[in-house]
KOLLO-810713 format. One line per 4 residues: for each residue x, y, z of C-alpha. Coordinates in Angstrom, 2 decimals. Layout:
<atoms>
X Y Z  ... $
</atoms>
This chain:
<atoms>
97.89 109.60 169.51  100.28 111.46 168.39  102.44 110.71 165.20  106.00 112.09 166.56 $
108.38 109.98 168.10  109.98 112.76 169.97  109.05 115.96 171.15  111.28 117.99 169.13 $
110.00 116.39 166.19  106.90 118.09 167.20  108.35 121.29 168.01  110.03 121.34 164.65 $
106.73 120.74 163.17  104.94 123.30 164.53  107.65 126.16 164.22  108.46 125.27 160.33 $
106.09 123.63 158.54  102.62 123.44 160.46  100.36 126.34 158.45  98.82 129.38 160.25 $
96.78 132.01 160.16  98.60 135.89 160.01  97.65 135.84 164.01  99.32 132.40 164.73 $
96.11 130.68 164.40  97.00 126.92 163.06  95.20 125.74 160.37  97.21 122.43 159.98 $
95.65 120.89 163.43  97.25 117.35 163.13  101.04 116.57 160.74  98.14 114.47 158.66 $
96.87 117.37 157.90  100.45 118.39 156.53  100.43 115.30 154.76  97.19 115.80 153.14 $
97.79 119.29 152.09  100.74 118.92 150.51  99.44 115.75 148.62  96.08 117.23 147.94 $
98.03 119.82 146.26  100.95 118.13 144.59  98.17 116.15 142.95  95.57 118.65 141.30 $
97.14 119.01 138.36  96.51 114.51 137.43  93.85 113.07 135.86  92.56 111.73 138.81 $
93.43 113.84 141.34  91.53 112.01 144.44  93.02 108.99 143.63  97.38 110.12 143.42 $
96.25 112.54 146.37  95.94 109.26 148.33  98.86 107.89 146.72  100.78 110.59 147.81 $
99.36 110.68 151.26  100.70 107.21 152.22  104.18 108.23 150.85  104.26 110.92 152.92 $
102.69 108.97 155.48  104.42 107.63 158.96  107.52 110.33 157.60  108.45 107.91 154.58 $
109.09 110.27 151.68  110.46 113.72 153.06  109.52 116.90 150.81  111.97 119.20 151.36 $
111.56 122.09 153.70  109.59 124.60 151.09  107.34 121.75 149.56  106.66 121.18 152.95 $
106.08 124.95 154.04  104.36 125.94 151.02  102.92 123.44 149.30  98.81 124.38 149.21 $
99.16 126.85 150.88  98.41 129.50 148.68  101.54 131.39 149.56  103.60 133.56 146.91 $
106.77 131.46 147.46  108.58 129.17 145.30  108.70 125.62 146.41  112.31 124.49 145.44 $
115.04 125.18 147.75  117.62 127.38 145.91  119.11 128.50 142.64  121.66 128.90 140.37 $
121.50 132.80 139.26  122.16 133.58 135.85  125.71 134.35 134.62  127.00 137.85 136.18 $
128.40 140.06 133.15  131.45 141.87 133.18  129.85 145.30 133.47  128.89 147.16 136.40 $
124.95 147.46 134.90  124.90 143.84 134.19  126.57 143.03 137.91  124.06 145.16 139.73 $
120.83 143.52 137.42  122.29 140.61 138.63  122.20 141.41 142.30  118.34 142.65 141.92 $
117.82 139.39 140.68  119.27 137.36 143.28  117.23 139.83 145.86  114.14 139.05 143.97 $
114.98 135.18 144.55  115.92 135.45 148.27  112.56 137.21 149.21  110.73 134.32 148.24 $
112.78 131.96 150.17  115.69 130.63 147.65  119.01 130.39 148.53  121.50 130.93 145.45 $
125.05 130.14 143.95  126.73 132.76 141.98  130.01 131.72 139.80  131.86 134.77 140.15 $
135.01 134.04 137.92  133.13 136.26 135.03  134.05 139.34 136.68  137.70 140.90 135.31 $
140.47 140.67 138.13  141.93 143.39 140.63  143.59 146.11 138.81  142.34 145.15 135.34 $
141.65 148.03 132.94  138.13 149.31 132.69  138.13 151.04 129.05  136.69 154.25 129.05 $
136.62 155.14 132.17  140.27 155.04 132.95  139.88 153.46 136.14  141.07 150.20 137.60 $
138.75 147.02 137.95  137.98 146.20 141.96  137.55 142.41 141.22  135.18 140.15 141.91 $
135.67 140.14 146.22  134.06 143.34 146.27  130.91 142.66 144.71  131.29 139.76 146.50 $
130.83 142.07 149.70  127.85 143.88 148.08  125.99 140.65 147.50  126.94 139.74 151.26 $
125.43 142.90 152.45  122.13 142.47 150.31  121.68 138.87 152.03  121.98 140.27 155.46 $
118.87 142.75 155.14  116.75 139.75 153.37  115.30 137.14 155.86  113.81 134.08 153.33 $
110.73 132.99 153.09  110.15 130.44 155.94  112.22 132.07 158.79  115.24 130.78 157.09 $
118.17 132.75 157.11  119.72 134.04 153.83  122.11 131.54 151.93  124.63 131.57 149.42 $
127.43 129.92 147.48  130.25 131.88 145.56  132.71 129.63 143.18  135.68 131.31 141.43 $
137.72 129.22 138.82  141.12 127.99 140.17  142.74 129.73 137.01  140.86 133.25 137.85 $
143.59 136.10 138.54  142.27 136.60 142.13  141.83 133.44 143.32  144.62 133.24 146.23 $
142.37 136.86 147.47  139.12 134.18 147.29  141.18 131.53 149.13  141.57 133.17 151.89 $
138.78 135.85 152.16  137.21 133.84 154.71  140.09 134.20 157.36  138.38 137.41 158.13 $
135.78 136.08 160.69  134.06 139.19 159.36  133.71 138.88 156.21  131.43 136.98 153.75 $
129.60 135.71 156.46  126.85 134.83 154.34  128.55 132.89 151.72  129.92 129.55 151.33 $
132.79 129.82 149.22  134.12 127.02 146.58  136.58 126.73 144.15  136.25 125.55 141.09 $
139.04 122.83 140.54  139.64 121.73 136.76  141.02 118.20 135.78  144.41 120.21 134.28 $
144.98 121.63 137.54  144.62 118.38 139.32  147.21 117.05 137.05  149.80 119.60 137.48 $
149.55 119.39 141.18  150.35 115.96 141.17  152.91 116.78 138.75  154.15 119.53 140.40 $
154.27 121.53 137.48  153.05 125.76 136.79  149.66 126.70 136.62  148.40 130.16 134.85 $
146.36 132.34 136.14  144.20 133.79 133.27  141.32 136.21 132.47  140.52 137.02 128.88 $
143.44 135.21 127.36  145.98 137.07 129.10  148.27 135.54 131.54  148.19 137.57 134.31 $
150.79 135.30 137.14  152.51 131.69 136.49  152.36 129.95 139.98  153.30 126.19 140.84 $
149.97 124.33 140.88  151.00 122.56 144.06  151.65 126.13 146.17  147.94 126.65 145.10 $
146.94 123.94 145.82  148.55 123.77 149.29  147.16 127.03 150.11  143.45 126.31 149.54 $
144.54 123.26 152.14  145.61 125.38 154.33  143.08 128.12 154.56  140.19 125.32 154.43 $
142.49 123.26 157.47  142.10 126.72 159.54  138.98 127.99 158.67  136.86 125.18 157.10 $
136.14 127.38 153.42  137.08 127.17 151.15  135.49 123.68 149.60  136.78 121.97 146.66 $
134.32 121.35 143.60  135.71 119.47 140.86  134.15 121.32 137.87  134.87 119.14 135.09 $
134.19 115.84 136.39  130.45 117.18 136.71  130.13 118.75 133.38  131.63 115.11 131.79 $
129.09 113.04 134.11  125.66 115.71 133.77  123.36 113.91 131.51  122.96 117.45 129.68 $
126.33 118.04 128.80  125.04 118.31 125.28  123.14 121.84 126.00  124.45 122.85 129.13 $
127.65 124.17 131.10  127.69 124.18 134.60  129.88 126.97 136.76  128.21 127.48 139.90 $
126.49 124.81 142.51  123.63 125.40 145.26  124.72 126.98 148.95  125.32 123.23 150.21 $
126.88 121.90 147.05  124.75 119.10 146.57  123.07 120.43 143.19  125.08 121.63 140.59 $
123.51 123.50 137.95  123.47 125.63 135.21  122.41 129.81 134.86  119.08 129.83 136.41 $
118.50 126.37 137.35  116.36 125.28 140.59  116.86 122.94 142.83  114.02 120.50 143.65 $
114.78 118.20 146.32  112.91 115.47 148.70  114.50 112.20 150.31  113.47 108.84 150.79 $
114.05 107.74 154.86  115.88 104.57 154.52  115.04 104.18 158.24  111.55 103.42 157.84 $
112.14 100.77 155.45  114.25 98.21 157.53  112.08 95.77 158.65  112.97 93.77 162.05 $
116.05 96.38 163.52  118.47 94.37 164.95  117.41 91.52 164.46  118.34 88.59 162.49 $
115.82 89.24 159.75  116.85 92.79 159.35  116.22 93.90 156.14  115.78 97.06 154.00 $
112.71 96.32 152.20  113.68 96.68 148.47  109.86 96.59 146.94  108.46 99.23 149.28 $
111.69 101.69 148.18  110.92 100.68 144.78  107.30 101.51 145.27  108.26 104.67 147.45 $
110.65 106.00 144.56  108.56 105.67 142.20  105.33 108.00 143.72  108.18 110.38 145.03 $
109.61 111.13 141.54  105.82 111.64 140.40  105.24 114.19 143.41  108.61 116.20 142.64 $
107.93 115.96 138.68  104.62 117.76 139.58  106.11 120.20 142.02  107.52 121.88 138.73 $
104.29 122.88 137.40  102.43 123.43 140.84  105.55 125.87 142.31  106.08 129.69 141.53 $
109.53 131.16 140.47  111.17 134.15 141.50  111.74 134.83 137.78  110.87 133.70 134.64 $
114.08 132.70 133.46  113.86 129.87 136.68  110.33 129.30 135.44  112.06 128.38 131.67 $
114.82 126.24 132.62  113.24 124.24 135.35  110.28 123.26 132.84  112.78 122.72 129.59 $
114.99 119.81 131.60  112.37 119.16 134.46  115.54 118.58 136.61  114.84 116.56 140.16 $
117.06 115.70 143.07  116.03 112.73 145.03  118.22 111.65 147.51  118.12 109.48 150.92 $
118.40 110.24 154.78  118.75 107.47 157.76  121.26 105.92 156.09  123.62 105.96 158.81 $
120.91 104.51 161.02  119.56 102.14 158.37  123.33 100.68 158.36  123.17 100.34 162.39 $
119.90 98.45 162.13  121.56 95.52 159.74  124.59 95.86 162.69  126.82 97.53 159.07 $
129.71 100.01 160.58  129.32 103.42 159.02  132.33 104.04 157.08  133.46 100.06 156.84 $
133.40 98.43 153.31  130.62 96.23 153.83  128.63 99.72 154.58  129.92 100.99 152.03 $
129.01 98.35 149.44  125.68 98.45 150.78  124.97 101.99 150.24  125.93 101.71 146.67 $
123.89 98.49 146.16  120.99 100.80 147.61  121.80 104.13 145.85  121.64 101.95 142.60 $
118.50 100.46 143.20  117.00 104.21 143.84  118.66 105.11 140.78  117.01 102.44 138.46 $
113.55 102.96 140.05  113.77 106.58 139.73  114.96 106.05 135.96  112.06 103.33 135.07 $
109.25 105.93 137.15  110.45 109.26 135.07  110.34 106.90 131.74  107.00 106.12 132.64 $
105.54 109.71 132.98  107.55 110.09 129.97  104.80 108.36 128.02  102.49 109.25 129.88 $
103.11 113.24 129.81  105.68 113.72 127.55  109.93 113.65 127.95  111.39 116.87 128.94 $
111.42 119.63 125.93  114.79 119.38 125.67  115.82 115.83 125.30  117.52 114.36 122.84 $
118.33 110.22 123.39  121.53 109.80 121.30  123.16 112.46 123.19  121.23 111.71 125.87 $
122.23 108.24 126.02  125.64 109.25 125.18  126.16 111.45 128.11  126.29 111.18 132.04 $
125.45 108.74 134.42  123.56 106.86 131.61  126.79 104.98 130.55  126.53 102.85 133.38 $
122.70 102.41 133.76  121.31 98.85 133.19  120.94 98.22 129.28  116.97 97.65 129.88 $
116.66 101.06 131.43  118.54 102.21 128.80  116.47 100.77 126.46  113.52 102.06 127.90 $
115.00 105.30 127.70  115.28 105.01 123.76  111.95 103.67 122.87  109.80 106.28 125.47 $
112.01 109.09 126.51  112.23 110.12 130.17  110.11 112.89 132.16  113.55 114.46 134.22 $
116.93 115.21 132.85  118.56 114.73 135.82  116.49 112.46 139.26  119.00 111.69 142.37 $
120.81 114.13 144.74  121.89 113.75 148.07  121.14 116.65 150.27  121.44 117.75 153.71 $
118.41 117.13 155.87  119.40 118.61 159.13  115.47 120.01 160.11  113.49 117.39 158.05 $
115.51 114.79 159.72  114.42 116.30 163.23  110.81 116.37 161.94  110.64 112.94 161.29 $
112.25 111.65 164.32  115.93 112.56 164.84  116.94 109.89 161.93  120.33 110.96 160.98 $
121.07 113.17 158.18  121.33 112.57 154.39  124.35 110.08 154.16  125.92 111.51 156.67 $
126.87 109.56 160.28  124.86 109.70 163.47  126.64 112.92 165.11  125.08 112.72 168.11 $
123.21 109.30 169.85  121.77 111.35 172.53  121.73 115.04 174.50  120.03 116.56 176.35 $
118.35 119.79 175.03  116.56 122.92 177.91  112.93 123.91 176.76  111.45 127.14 178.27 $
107.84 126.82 178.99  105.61 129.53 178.83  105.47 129.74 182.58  109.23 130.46 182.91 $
110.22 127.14 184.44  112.48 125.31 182.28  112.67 121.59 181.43  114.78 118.98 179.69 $
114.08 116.42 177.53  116.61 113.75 175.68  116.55 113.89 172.28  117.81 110.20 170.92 $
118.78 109.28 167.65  116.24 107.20 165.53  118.06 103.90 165.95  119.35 104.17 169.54 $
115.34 105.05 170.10  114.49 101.03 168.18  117.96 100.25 170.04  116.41 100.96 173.49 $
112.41 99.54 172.64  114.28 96.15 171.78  117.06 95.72 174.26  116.45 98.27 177.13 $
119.27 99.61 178.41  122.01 97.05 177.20  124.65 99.27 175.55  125.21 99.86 172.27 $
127.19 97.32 170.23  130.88 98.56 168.87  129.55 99.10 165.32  127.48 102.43 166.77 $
130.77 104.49 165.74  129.87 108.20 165.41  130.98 111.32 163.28  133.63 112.17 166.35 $
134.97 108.68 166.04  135.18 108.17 162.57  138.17 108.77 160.78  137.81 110.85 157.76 $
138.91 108.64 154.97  135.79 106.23 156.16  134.04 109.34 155.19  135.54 109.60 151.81 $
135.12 106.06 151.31  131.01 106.61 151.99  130.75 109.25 149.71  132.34 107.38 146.97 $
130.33 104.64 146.96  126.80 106.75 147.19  128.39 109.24 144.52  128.37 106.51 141.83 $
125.09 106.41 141.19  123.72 110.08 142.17  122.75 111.73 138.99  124.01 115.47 140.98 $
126.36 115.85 143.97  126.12 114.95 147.71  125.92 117.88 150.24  128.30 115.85 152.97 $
130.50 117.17 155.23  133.76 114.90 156.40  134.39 115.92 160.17  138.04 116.02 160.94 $
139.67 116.20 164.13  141.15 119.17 165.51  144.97 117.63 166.06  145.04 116.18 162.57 $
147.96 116.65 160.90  147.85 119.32 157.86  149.32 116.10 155.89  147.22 113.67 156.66 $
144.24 116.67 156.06  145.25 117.01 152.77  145.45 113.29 151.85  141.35 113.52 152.60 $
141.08 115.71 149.48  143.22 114.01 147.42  141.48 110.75 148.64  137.98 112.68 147.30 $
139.67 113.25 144.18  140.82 109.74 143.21  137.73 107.94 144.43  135.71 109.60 141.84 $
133.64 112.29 143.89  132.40 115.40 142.77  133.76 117.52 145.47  134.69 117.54 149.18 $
134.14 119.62 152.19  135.68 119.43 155.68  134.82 120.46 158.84  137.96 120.76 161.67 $
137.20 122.53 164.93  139.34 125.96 164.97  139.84 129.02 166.20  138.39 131.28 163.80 $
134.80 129.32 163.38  134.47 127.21 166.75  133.35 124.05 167.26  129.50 123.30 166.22 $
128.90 120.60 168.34  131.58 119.24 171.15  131.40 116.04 173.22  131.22 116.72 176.94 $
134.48 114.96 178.71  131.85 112.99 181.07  130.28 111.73 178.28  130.20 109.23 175.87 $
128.14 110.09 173.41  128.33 113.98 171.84  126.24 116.43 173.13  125.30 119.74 171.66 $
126.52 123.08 172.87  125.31 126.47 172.17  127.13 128.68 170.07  126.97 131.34 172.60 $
128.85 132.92 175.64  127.78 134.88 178.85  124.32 132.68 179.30  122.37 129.61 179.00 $
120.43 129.35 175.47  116.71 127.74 175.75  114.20 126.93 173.69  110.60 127.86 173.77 $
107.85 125.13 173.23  105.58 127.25 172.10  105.35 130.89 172.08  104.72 132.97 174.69 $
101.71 134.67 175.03  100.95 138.12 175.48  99.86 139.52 178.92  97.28 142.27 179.04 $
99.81 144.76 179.69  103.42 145.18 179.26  106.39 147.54 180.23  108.44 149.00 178.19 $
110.10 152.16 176.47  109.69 153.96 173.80  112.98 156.00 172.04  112.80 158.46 169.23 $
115.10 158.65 166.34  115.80 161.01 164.47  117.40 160.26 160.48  118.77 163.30 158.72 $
117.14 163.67 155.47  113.87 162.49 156.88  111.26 164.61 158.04  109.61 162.28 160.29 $
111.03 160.79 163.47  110.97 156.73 164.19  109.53 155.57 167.19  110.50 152.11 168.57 $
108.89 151.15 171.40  110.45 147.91 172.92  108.34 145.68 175.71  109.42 143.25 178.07 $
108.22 140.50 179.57  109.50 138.75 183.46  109.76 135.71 183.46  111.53 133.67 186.60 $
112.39 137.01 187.82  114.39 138.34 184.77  113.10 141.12 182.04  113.35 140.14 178.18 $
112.15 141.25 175.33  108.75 140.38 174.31  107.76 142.37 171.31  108.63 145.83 169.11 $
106.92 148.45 167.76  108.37 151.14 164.96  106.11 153.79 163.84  106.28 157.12 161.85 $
104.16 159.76 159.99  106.52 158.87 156.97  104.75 156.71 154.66  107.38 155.72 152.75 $
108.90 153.31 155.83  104.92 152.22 156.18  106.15 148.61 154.62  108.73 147.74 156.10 $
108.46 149.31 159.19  105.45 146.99 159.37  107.43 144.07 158.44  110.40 144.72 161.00 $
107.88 145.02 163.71  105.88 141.42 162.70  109.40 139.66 162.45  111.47 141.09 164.96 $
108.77 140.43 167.72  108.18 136.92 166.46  112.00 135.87 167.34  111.65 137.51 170.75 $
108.56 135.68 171.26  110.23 132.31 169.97  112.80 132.71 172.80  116.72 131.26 172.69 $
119.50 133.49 171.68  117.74 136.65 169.87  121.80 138.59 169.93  121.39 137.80 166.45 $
118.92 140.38 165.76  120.96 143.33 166.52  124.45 141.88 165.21  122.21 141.87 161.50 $
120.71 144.93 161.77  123.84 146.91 162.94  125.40 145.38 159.79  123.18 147.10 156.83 $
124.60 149.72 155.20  122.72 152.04 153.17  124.04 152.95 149.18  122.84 156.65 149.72 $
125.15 156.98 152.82  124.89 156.58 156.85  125.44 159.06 160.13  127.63 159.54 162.54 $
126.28 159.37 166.29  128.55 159.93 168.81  131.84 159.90 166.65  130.74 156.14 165.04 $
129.67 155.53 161.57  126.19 154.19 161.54  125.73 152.88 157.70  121.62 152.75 157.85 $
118.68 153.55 159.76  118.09 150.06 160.03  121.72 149.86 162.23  120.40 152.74 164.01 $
117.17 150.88 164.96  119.81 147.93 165.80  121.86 149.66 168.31  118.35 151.09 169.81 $
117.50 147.33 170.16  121.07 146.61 171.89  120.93 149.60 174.39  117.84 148.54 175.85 $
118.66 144.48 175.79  121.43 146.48 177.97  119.63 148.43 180.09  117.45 145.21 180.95 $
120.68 143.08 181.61  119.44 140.83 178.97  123.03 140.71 177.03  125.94 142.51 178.51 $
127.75 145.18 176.26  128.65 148.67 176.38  125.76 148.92 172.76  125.95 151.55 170.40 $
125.99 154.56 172.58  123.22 156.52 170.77  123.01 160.13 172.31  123.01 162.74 170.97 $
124.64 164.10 167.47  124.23 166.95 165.69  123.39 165.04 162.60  121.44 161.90 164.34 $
119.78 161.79 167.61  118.21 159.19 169.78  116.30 160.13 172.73  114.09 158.07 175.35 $
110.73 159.83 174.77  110.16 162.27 177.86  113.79 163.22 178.72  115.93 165.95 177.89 $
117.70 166.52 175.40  121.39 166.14 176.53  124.56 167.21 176.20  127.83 166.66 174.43 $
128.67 162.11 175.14  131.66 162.09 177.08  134.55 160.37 174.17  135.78 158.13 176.60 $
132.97 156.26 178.06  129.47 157.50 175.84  128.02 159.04 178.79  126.58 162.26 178.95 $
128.31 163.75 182.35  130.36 166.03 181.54  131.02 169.20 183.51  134.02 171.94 183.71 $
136.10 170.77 186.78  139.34 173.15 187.42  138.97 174.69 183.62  138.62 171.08 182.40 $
135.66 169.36 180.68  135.48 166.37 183.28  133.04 163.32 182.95  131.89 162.71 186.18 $
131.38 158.78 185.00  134.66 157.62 184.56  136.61 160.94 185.01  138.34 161.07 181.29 $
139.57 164.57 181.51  139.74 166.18 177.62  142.85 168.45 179.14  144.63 165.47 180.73 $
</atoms>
């Protein structure tokens, strides 16, 4: 029988975390076999191995302690990747060799599957001298742009798209350029951006008084705080970036403010950290632990989350030792503080199974009252490895004690803390949990609220038919095996529903006792009033949380998920246009033989032609894409070439929307310089072998378009093998019909005359 509750639990499963051979082969047959292999490993380095393996098993067992996506992944596995999430790269000189060691770095990190934050308020303004080279400093938004382009050719470990975060100081000389770099729908796509907001500058907005913008101890502009402030409202009200991270209230409240400055946070905010510092993270599923849903017994079973805690903070401490880093300087920091973040998900549904209203105080005071009980247990488990293994190398109790959340921890855990040490600097963060959440059932995410109670969701079997199947949120699923079909009491209020200062108000209370930051997002309607926006922040700021982060339909980033006007309950909707999206449930398998084409393309500077052959595959009738070959006698693209051709056909063969493909290909540029095919700047070979891919998803009337228009150029050429070579592409229309009509050159496709 199986252990998922829904099919796209299973589906997640499989696609993610179940482990394969090279060839697709699984290896994990059953999720217990997940279980066991990430326990099995997460325990060889105890004293009793067998014996915490099991331990660890039942934790993980029935999806009650999460692992976060890489433990999950790549724990015992045998993998080169690094088990912890993302990272905090070190500080970025001001010097163009120490900026550009600093970007191999953070490409080092990415191809093992990290995402990163960057604090880029180190790098000298716009227009600032450069001594010695009498030339003007281009600021910190350009190498911004060069780090964007690095994460676009880099595909992390794990099929997970590259991610970043970017913070600049609110006092930094180009911050209003930071503000609004994002309403370019272009631009930094790959970035979530943050500013850095400083207790001083808080005060002189509410004061309404000037606020400097400095680098280097001059004074470069003298602004009113409020205008700045109001226009990182605006920009975040229109475009939903940037966020708002209030940098001093975490460096007073980090428990290692005595050897540490923090500058820079993880891509979803939730970990803040210093130069080099990893993120670790795993959540407990508060939906598992309520005992009689909706019923008049319910109950959140405090011993089992005690007992849960305290074998999860043992499995993360030992992820530390058991994971690989990207570099050693991650390798150094993570074991000198031993840093964890251990945070929750189903709390929304948790709260709907004691019949609590998300966002209401009683919810409210119930998440803290849970978030502190996590916090002690996590505290009294990390003492106890503490004298059992030793406390972190760093720690110090006085100023430990002295510092952080530890002012307002129980005096006997303090205690404890003085007479033993403790194992982890740092133990509780609340991240997102989108896919984990999925995997173990559709429980909602982190603290967030139940977005959606039910959709519907198209699957497209291997045999081209397509199906549907209802994906339900945990608790509507125990709703529906208690009561049937009776509907769903007035306390099921949703994230569409829920106004934002109930979201503020949630945060808040789980914030008090999380050692780090919560990754949450506060959904805002699209007709609320830039006032009443604002008041949101402000509300984040005077309720003690660490930062805050909106989300408000508009016209520059679209709407993620919408709620059908039939319809209850929200439904998801597929960020794309000109076709239905669906979902494969497996992948498709390869027939014995496959058409296709293959086109030749020729790179100046390279002696060797590329060949990409493309295949299709019909299914119901219609062509798509089904796999890609590249191949050349130049050795030097052996590699990657090889690695393009394993990825690329993997997505095709995973189905959905695959338009991403191109649109990331056609966007690497090349440092050494691109070509120009048929009048257009193409800035890499790896573009070029994009806009092959979009011609023929053209040809095949798999995506509509007019693509690239590769002809024929007397620098670059791309040619179908077999044909001619052809003439000069018409300048209108790409084609390659033109003729001499009456003393004119003439195309005979859409008639664009060059005399007239």
């Amino acid at each position: 029988m199986s252990r998922f509750s829904a099919p796209i639990a299973e589906q997640i499963w499989d696609m993610k975390y179940r482990l394969k051979e090279a060839d697709g082969t699984p290896l994990d047959a059953t999720v217990e076999d997940t279980w066991r292999r990430i326990a099995r490993a997460l325990a060889r380095n105890e004293a009793d191995p067998a014996a915490w393996e099991d331990r660890f098993y039942a934790a993980l067992e029935d999806f009650r302690y999460l692992p976060a996506g890489r433990i999950t992944a790549g724990a015992g596995t045998g993998r080169s990747v690094t088990l912890f999430n993302c990272f905090v790269m070190g500080t970025i000189p001001d010097s163009l060799s120490g900026i550009f060691q600093m970007l191999k770095e953070a490409a080092l990190t990415m191809q093992q599957g990290g995402g990163i934050g960057y604090d880029f308020s180190t790098i000298r303004p716009r227009g600032a001298e450069v001594k010695g080279v009498a030339a003007d400093a281009s600021g910190p938004l350009s190498f911004m742009d060069v780090w964007d382009a690095m994460c676009r050719t880099i595909m992390s470990a794990g099929s997970r798209r590259g991610a970043m975060m970017a913070t600049l100081r609110c006092d930094h000389p180009d911050i209003e350029a930071f503000i609004d770099a994002k309403k370019d729908p272009a631009r930094l796509r790959m970035f979530n951006l943050s500013v850095l907001v400083t207790d001083p500058f808080m005060a002189a907005v509410k004061a309404d008084g000037p606020w400097d913008l400095v680098f280097g101890g001059r004074v470069y502009r003298t602004l009113q705080a409020r205008d700045l402030w109001n226009r990182i409202m605006q920009s975040t009200y229109q475009v939903a970036e940037p966020g708002v991270i209030f940098i001093d209230r975490i460096n007073q409240l980090n428990n290692l403010a005595y050897c540490e400055t923090i500058a820079a946070t993880n891509p979803c905010g939730e970990q803040p950290l210093p130069p080099y510092g990893a993120c670790l993270l795993g959540s407990v599923n508060l939906a598992r632990l309520v005992s009689d849903p909706f019923g008049p017994g319910a109950v959140l079973d405090l011993t089992a989350l005690d007992d849960l805690v305290r074998v999860a903070v043992r499995m993360m401490d030992n992820v530390i030792d058991v994971s690989r880093f990207p570099l050693p300087e991650q390798a150094a920091e993570a074991q000198a503080k031993r840093r964890i973040g251990l945070g929750v998900t189903g709390l929304a549904d948790a709260l709907l199974m004691l019949g609590l209203r998300y966002g209401s105080e009683a919810a409210a005071a119930q998440t803290e009252s849970w978030m502190r009980a996590i916090a002690r247990s996590a505290y009294l488990a990390s003492v106890d490895l503490a004298r059992e293994k030793g406390a972190f190398p760093l720690f110090d109790a006085q100023k430990y004690l002295a510092s952080g959340s530890l002012t307002r921890m129980d005096e006997d855990v303090r205690a404890a803390i003085r007479q033993h040490g403790i194992r982890n600097a740092l133990l509780t963060s609340v991240a997102p949990t989108g896919t984990i959440s999925l995997y173990a059932g559709n429980v909602s995410s982190g603290i967030e609220p139940v977005f959606a109670y039910a959709y519907t969701r198209k699957v497209l079997q291997k045999d081209g038919s397509r199906t549907e199947e209802e994906v339900v949120d945990y608790a509507v699923q125990m709703w529906r095996g208690k009561f049937g079909d009776a509907p769903l009491p007035d306390w099921f209020v949703n994230a569409q529903t829920l106004p934002p200062l109930d979201h503020v108000r949630m945060q808040a209370a789980a914030q008090k006792w999380i050692d780090s930051s919560i990754s949450k997002t506060i959904n805002c309607p699209g007709d609320i009033s830039f006032d009443a926006f604002k008041d949101v922040y402000m509300a984040a700021w005077d309720q003690g949380c660490k930062g805050c982060t909106t989300y408000r339909p508009n016209d520059v980033t679209g709407s993620v998920l919408t709620v059908s006007e039939t319809q209850t309950a929200p439904v998801a909707s597929q960020p794309v246009t000109g076709g239905e999206v669906v979902y494969l449930s497996d992948p498709l398998d390869r027939p014995a033989a496959l058409e296709g084409q293959t086109y030749k393309v020729k790179w100046p500077g390279s002696e060797h032609a590329l060949y990409i052959t493309i295949n299709d595959i019909v299914i119901a009738g219609h062509r798509r894409p089904f796999e890609v070959f590249i191949n050349s006698k130049n050795m030097e693209h052996f590699a990657w070439t090889v690695a393009l051709t394993r990825m690329i056909s993997a997505v095709f063969r995973r189905g959905g929307d695959i338009s991403f493909v191109v649109e990331e290909l056609k966007a690497v540029f090349d440092p050494r310089g691109g070509a120009w095919m048929e009048g257009r700047y193409i800035p890499s070979i790896l573009a070029a072998i994009g806009g092959v891919i979009e011609r023929h998803l053209i040809e095949i009337g798999f995506i509509e378009g007019e693509g690239l228009g590769l002809k024929s150029d007397p620098k670059a050429e791309v040619l179908r093998v077999g044909e001619a070579a052809r003439g000069k592409a018409c300048e209108a229309c790409g084609s390659n019909d033109l003729r001499m009509v009456e003393g004119c050159l003439t195309c005979g496709s859409c008639g664009h005359s060059k005399c007239g």
